[in-house]
Every structure is written in C-alpha cells, then in structure tokens.
N, C-alpha and C positions, 0 to 999 in steps of 0.2 A: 519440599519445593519442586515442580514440578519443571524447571530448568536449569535445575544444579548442574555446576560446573559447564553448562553453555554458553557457545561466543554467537550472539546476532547482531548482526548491521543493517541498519534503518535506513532508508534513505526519506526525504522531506519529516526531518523526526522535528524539525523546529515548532513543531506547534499543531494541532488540532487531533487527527486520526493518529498522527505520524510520533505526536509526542507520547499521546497517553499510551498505545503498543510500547511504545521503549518504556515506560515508565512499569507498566503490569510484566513485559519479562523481565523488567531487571528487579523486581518485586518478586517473581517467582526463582530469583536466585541465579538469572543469565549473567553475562557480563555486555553489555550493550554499546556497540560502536552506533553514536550517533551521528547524523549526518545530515546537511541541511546546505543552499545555499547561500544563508545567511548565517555565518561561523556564530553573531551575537545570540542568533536563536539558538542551534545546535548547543552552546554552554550553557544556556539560560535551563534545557531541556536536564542536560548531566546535573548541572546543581541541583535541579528537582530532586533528582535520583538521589545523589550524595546526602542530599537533606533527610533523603528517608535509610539511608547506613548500606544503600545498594552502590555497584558498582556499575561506572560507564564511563565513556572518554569521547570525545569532540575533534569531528573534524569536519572541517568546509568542503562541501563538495556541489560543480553543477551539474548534475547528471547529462547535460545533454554534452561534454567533454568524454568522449570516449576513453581516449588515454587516464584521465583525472580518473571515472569511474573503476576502470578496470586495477588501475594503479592502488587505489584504494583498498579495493576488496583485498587484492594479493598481500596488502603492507599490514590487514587487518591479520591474516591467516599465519602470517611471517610474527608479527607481533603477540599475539596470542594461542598459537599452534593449533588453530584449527577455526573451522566456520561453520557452524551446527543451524543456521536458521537465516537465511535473506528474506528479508521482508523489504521488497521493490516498491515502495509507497509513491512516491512524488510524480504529482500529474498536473493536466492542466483546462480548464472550463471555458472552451470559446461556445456563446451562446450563438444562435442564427439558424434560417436556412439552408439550403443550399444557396439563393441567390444574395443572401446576406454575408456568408462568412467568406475572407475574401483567401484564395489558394495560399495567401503564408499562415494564413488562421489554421487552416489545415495540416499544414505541413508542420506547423510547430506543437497541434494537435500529437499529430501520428509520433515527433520526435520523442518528447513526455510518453504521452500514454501507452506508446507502442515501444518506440525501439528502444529507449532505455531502460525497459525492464529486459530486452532482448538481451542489449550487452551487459548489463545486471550479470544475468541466470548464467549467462555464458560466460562469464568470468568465473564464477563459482562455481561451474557446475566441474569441472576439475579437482576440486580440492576436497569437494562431498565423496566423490569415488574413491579417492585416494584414502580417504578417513572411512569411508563405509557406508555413507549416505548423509539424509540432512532432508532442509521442510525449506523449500523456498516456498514462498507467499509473494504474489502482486493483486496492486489493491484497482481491482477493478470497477465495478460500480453495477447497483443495479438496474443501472442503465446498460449492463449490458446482457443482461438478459429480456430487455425489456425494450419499449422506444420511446423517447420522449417527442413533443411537439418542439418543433422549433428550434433544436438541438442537434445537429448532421452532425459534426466534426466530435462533439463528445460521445453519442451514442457510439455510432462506425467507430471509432478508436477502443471501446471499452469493449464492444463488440468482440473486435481483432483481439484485444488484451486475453479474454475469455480461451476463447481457439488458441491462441498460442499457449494458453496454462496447459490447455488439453492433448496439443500436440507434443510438448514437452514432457506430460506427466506420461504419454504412451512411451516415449523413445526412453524413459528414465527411471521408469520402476521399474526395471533388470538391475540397476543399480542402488535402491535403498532412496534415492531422490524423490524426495516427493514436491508436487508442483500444484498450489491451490489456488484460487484466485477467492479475492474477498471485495464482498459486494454489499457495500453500505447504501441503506436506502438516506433518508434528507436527515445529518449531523449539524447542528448550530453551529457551526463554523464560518469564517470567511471564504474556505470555497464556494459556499453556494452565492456568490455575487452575481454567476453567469447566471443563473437562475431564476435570482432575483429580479433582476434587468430583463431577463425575458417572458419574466410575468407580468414583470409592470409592478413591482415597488414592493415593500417588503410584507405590506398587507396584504397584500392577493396572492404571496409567498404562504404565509399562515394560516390565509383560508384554505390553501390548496391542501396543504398538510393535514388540515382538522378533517374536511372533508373526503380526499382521494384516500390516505392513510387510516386501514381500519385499524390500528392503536393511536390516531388522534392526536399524534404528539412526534416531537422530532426522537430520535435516538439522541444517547450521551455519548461523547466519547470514552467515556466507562465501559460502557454495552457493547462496542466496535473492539475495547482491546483485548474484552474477556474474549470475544472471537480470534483474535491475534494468540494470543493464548494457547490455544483449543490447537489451531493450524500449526505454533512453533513447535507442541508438545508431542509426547507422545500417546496422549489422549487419541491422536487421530492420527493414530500412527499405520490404521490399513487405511484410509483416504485420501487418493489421489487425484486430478485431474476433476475436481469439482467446485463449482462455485458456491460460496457460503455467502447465501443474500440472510442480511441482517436490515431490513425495510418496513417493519410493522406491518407487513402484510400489502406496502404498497404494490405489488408484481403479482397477486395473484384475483 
C-alpha cells in the first residue's frame, strides 16, 4: 500500500473529486480525516470507506472559518500524531464576465479558491517540519493554466491558486514539503453548474466536451483520485511546485 500508516485530511471530501481522493488514499492504506461543510456528506463519504475495511473519521468543517480550519488540522495531528498529506480541495464556480459577476461573487471566489487553501497549508505547514516533511495538494483547475470565456472570478482565482502552490513549493522544499496543485479538466459532477449556465444548458455543455476535448469524454472521478494518489505518495516524491492537468487534452 502505497500510504501505509499515513494521516491525510480532505477538505470538501463530501462528494465528487473530494470524495473519491479520500476514498483511493484510504484504499491505499491512509487513515483519512474527512471533511466537508455538510457533516451528512463528510459520514456518508467515511461509511463509503468503512464499507470497504479502510479507515476515516468525520468532521464538519466551513473552510471559509479560519479558526474552525486551523482548529481542525491541529486536533487532526494531536489525535493522530501526525499530518503526512493535506489535500485543500473545497472551492467554488461563479460563472460571468467581468461586468456580469458582481464584487461579492468575487470576493467569495478569492475566499474558497484562494485563501483557504492559504490558511489550509499554513496551518500544516508547522507540523510537516516538525515530522520531516509531507505532500500538500490544492485542487486547482485547468483553468488555471489556461482561460475560459466568460469565467473571470474562476479562472483569476485558480490562476492565483497555481502561483501560490509554486510560491509555497520554492520557500518549502528546504523542508521535505512538498506543494502541488491539481488541475482537473471537465469531471461529471455538480460543480460544473457554473459552467453549465454559462453555456447555455447542459447540451451545449456536452457538445463542448465531445468537441474542444481531444479524448471526447468527461474524466471520472476515478481518474482525478488516481492523480490524488500519485501527488499524496511517494511516487512523486522529487515533484514539487507543479500543476497535474488531468483535462483530456483540453489545454493544449
């Protein structure tokens, strides 16, 4: 097992990218602090696990609560003796312009997709030193290497997500930290609503996919965790400060 005797915490683990990652490390033998702002999802996600003889525990959390998040991590590392993998998942999709999305669409952009993977890493990154290092992951998107039409507050935020993995991954491999961002291209999830909406319905969602996408198809959340995986292991244990676009080929 390629994360024996490892402790990672999830944040937005209640469901889609967020679930199936917690589900592939605690299959590869992690112990998985799930976490979600809906506490029913976050159990619904551990019983998955339990169902399969892996180990995980549940806890409510809204990432954009600074205390709450930070509180977290530390009661994770206290409870467990250690924090081998943060995987900063939980974000958020306002479609629009710029003369469309209106300054709190933005703002509530930047608080999701920017600063709480900020005070995420920065809670954690304490306790990686102390223990000898560790693989933080935030899930950025391949929109941020990339631009979408009609999109300003998702792309600029997944953009910024990007630079701060890379800024983080310079000032933190003297310490064994490693800092990767992952960039899923279009997942059949309920996130892509924004998307949906700003295509204009969920068929012209599907053409875009068959067509822009040279593999013609959405990715699994299967496919997204085996990258989760890759990033918590020690598979990619000299890879730092890199974006892992898993998009079918849509970005190039």
């Amino acid at each position: 097992m390629r994360l024996a005797g490892k402790v990672a915490l999830v944040t937005g683990a209640g469901s889609g990218i967020g679930r199936a990652g917690s589900m592939a490390m605690a299959q590869e033998g992690a112990h998985v602090v799930v976490t979600d702002r809906d506490a029913t999802l976050a159990e619904a996600t551990v019983a998955a696990i339990v169902a399969q003889g892996n180990q995980a525990s549940a806890i409510q959390l809204d990432v954009t609560d600074d205390d709450a998040l930070t509180r977290t991590i530390d009661e994770a590392v206290k409870n467990f003796g250690r924090l081998d993998v943060l995987h900063s998942h939980a974000g958020l999709q306002i479609e629009g312009t710029l003369e469309e999305v209106e300054p709190d669409g933005m703002d509530a952009s930047w608080a999701l997709n920017v600063r709480a993977h900020f005070i995420a890493a920065r809670a954690a990154v304490a306790h990686m030193k102390s223990q000898g290092g560790g693989s933080v992951i935030v899930t950025a998107s391949n929109s941020g290497v990339q631009y979408d039409r009609g999109m300003i507050a998702y792309a600029t935020t997944k953009h910024a997500a990007v630079a701060m993995v890379r800024q983080m991954a310079a000032d933190y491999a003297v310490h064994a930290i490693r800092f990767n961002a992952l960039c899923p291209g279009f997942v059949d999830t309920p996130f892509n609503a924004g998307f949906e909406k700003q295509m204009g319905g969920r068929a012209k969602l599907e053409s875009y996919i068959e067509q822009a996408i040279p593999m013609s198809r959405w990715a699994t959340v299967d496919e997204i965790g085996h990258g989760i995986v890759y990033l918590a292991s020690d598979e990619s244990a000299f890879m730092t400060g890199q974006a892992l676009v898993i998009d079918g080929g849509e970005c190039i």
